[in-house]
N, C-alpha and C positions, 0 to 999 in steps of 0.2 A: 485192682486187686485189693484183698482186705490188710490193710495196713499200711498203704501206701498212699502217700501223698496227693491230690487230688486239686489242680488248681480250674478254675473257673472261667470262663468269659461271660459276658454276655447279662444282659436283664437277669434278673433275681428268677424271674418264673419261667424263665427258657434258658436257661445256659448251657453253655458247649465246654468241651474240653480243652484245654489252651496250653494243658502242660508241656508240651515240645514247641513250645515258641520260648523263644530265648529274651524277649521283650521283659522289664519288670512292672507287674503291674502296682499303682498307687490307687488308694479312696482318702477321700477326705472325712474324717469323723464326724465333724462339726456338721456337714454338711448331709451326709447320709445318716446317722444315726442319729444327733441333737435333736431334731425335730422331731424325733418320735417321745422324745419326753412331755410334751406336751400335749401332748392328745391322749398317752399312755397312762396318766397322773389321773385317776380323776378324786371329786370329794366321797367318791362312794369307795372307792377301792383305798383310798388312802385312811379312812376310818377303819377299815378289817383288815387292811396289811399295809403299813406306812412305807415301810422298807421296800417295801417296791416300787418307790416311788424316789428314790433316795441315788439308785445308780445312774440313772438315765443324769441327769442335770450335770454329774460327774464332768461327762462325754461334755457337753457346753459349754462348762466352764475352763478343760484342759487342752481339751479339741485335738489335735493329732494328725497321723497322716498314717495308713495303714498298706506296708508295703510288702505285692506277694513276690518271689524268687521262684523260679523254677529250674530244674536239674540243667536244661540245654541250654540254659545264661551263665550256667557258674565260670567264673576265670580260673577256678583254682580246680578244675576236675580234669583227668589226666586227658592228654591230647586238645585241651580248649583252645579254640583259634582264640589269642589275643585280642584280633583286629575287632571279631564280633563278639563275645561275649560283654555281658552287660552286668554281673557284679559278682562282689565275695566280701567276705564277712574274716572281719580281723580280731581277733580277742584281746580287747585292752586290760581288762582287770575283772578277776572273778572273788565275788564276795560271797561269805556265806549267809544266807538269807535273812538267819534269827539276829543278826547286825544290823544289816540293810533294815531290816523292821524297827530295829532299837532305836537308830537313828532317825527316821522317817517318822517315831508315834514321837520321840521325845523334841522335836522341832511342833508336833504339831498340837501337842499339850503347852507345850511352853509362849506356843503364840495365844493360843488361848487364856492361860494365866496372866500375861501380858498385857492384851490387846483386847481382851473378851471377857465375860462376864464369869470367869472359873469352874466352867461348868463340869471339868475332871474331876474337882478335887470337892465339888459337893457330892459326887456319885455314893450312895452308902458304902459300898464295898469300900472305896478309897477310904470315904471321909473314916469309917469305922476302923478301918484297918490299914492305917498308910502304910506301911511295911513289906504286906502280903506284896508279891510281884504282879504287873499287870496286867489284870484279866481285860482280853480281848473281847472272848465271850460274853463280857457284861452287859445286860442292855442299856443300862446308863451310859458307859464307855463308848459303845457303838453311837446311839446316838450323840454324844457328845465330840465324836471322832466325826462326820457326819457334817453337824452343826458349826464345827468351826471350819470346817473346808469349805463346804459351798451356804456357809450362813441358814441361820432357822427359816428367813421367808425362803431360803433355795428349796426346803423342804417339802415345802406345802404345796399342791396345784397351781399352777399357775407361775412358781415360783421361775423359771426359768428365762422371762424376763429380766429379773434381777441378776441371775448367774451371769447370762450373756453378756449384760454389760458392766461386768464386774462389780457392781454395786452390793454385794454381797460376800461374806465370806472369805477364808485367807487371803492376802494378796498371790495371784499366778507364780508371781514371780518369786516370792518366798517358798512359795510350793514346789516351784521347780528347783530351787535348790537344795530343799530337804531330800529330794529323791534322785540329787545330784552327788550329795556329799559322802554317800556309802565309798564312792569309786574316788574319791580323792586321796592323797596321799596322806599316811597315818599323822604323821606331821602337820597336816591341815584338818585332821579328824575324823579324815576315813578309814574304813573297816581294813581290816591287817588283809593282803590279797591270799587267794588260795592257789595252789596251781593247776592252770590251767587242763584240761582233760587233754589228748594226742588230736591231732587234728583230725577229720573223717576224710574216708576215700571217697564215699559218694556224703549228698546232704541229706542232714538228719530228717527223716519221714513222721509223719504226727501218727499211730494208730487211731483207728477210728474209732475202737472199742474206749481208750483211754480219753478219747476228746468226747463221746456219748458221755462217759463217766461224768468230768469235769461239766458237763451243761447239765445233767440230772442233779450234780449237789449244788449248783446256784439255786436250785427249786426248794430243798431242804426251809423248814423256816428255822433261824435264828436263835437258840436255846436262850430263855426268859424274857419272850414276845407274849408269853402270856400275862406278865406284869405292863403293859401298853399303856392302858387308861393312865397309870401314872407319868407317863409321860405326854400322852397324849392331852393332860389340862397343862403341863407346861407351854406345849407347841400351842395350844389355843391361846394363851394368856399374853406370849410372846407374837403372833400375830394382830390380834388383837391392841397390843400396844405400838408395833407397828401401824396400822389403820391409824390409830388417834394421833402420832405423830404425824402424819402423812396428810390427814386431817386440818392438824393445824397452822399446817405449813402451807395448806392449800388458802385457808383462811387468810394467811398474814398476807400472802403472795394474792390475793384480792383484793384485801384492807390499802394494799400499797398498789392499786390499780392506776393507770394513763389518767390524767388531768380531763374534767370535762369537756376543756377547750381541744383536749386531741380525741374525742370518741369520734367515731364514726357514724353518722345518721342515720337513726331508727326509721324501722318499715313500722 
């Protein structure tokens, strides 16, 4: 029915309906999604829309576990046998979002000032106007927000190499605590809690109208994508000096090659 909850089985290209099974299903991100960053990225599309090349690596480097519930599992739905149902959902702390954001950009600016090359605080908007508060929509900020997460080569084609093995970009585990510390107690720096909404009689249903919504404006492009090229000779230049390091590390690490008396016999 239109706006009712719709859960899955089955292959991507033949699925059945599975919502009165009380089982909870999981997918693994890393594993279904990750891999399409890689084939997805290419140097051609990444020239005429960078940004789309920017979320997928995300998925790689955070990985996850995505877990569906459906109504005939719930423990907390009136008459649910105990013995079988398989779960419910407890409200620990409800923050309001424009906090959780506050907290979450200024962890991830500050590892950047830190830990990385400033790349916030050259943005012109910033540099020209430290005061103004921070625009999200800026395409320096974006990018710069981006770049210190999953690092400049996670950027680029190919980059997801480097994400997967952490070799790039925030540390995880720093990460996870930025987006840990909204729900901690104010005393420890997190967001003041709000209260919670009444609990539901039945579980809350996604409209389908409102989730079409939500996947149509990921497609939107980015408000000042049209200034690119100037970023796009940083990510070259940064690449780039990548390579030559890479380069001469490959060099040193053959200058300091095995003794002739341990080579192996040439054909």
């Amino acid at each position: 029915m239109p706006g009712e909850y719709l859960c899955t089985c089955g292959q991507y290209w033949s699925p059945k309906d599975c919502s009165n099974q009380s089982a909870v299903g999981a997918e693994n991100l890393t594993t279904t999604f990750g891999r399409w960053g890689a084939s997805s990225c290419t140097w051609e599309r990444w020239i005429k829309a960078p940004w789309q090349c920017w979320s997928w690596p995300v998925v790689a480097k955070t990985g996850g576990m995505w877990y569906s519930t459906t109504r005939a599992g719930w423990c907390d739905a009136a008459g649910a046998d105990q013995d079988t149902c398989t779960w419910r959902a407890d409200v620990v702390k409800v923050v309001n979002k424009s906090c959780s954001d506050r907290l979450i950009f200024n962890a991830i600016e500050r590892y950047d000032k830190d830990h990385g090359d400033g790349c916030f605080e050259r943005c012109p908007d910033r540099h020209h106007h430290p005061f103004r508060p921070r625009n999200t929509s800026d395409i320096c900020w974006i990018y710069c927000f981006y770049s210190t997460v999953i690092g400049a080569p996670g950027m680029l084609p190919g980059g997801r190499n480097f994400i997967s093995k952490q070799a790039t970009g925030m540390p995880l585990s720093i990460l996870q605590a930025a987006f840990s510390l909204p729900f901690a107690n104010e005393t420890d720096g997190g967001c003041p809690p709000l209260q919670p909404p009444p609990p539901p009689t039945t579980p809350a249903s996604i409209p389908v109208s409102a989730a079409a919504g939500a996947q149509s404006s990921k497609r939107n492009t980015p408000r000042g994508f049209a200034a690119w090229p100037l970023v796009a000779d940083r990510l070259y230049k940064e690449a780039a000096e990548e390579a030559e390091e890479e380069a001469a590390e490959a060099t040193a690490e053959a200058a300091d090659g095995p003794m002739p008396g341990n080579m192996g016999t040439s054909h």
